[in-house]
Steps between C-alpha positions, in 0.01 A plus 500: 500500500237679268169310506320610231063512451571385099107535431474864615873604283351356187148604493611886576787478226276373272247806608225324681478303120670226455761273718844652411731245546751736394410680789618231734821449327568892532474480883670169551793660262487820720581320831730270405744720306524671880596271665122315608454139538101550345231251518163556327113352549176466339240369604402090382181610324730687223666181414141378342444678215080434532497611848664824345288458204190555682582736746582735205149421314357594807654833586435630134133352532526760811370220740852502711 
């Protein structure tokens, strides 16, 4: 079993930037194809687009 940290994989593929979900999808791909059962998590606050909304006004505000 591959448990995979979903927020981490798609912020570095998508450089620190933007949430690659592409990212995610590349990883989960990677496992599987060998032979992994995979499972993947993110954390409930990225299911709320305002909650993500705001966190990202306030990191380029340079508050967070």
């Amino acid at each position: 079993m591959i448990v995979l940290d979903a927020q981490n994989i798609a912020m570095r593929h998508g450089k620190d930037s933007f949430f690659s979900t592409k990212g995610i999808e590349i990883a989960v791909n990677f496992w599987s194809k060998n032979g992994h059962k995979v499972v993947s998590f993110l954390p409930d606050y990225l299911f709320d687009y305002d909650q993500v909304a705001v966190k990202k006004l306030v990191k380029e505000k340079g508050f967070g």
